[in-house]
C-alpha positions, -999 to +999 in steps of 0.1 A: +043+040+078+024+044+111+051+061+131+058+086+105+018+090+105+018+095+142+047+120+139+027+141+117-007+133+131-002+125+172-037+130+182-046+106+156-058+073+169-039+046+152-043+007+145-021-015+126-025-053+112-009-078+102-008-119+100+023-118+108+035-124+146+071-115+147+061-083+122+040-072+151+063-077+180+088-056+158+064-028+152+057-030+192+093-024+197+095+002+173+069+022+187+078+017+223+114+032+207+097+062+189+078+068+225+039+064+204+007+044+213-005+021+183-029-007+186-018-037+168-037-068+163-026-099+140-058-105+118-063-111+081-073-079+061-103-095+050-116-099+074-111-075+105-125-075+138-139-036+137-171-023+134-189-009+104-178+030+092-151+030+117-120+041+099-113+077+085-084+066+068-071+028+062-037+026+044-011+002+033+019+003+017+034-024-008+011-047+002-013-055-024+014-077-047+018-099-013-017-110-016-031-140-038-056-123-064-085-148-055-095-131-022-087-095-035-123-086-041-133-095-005-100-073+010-119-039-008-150-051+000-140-050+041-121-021+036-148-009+021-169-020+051-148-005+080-146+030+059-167+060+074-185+076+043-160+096+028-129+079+039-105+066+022-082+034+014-050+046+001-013+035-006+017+029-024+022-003-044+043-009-077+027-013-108+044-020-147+045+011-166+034+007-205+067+022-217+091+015-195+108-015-195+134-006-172+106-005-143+088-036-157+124-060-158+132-042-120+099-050-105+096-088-117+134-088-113+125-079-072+095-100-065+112-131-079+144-127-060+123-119-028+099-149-035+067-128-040+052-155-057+015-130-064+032-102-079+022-111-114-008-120-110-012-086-086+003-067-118-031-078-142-058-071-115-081-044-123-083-025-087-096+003-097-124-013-115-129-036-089-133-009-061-159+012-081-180-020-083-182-028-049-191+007-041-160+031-040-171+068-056-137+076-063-111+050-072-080+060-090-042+053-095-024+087-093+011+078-106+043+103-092+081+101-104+111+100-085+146+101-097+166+065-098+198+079-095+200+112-071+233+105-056+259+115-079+240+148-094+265+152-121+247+137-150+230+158-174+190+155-177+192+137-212+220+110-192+197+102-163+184+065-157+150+060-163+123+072-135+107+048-113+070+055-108+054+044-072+021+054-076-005+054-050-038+039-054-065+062-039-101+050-030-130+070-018-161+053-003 
């Protein structure tokens, strides 16, 4: 996500974090490769070494069903903190659809097989709601479609697989 953000944005200043060591070292390489300049640190989310209204922009992408729901509250909260007035947290993330069952049985089908041992709980937390009470104005999931199956183009509109929807959850401080 942050060397296609630096490909479209390269004055942009850009950090990354993770807990993870080796996920680091690999995003090094990767952006030594692509020829970019991120700063990468390993720190927890929750609790991040920057100062107050720092950040324009923070975003993530499929993170949030990684995370244990208990500590959730204080992730938005710094977030929250490191925002500039008027930025925003956004990302991707996947989240059960009402009616459609094919997503639902895909989704819990995937975190179980990859051992993502928070994504049900992650699927019953109330971000937005959460968000707007620790200060966010805006706070919103805005849901978008894209075709499962776009490979074979044959198949008449009536024949096609269910949509998956990746919607992105979008928070304004």
């Amino acid at each position: 996500m942050m060397l296609s953000w630096k490909e479209t944005h390269p004055d942009s200043e850009t950090h990354g974090v993770d807990l993870s060591e080796p996920c680091l070292k690999l995003a090094n390489k990767r952006a030594e490769e692509a020829g970019v300049t991120l700063h990468l640190s390993q720190q927890e989310i929750s609790k991040l070494d920057y100062p107050d209204n720092h950040f324009d922009m923070v975003m993530f992408c499929f993170m949030l069903h990684e995370l244990p729901p208990n500590p959730t509250k204080g992730l938005l909260a710094e977030v929250y903190r490191v925002l500039k007035p008027g930025g925003i947290f956004a990302g991707i993330e996947f989240v059960p659809q009402k009616d459609n069952p094919f997503q639902n049985a895909m989704i819990l089908t995937a975190a179980y097989a990859n051992n993502e041992v928070y994504a049900p709980a992650f699927f019953e937390y109330p971000y937005t709601d959460v968000a707007k009470e620790i200060g966010f104005s805006k706070a919103e999931l805005i849901p978008f479609e894209e075709l499962q199956n776009t490979q074979t183009g044959s198949l008449e509109k009536d024949d096609t697989p269910p949509f998956a929807v990746w919607p992105i959850y979008m928070f304004e401080k």
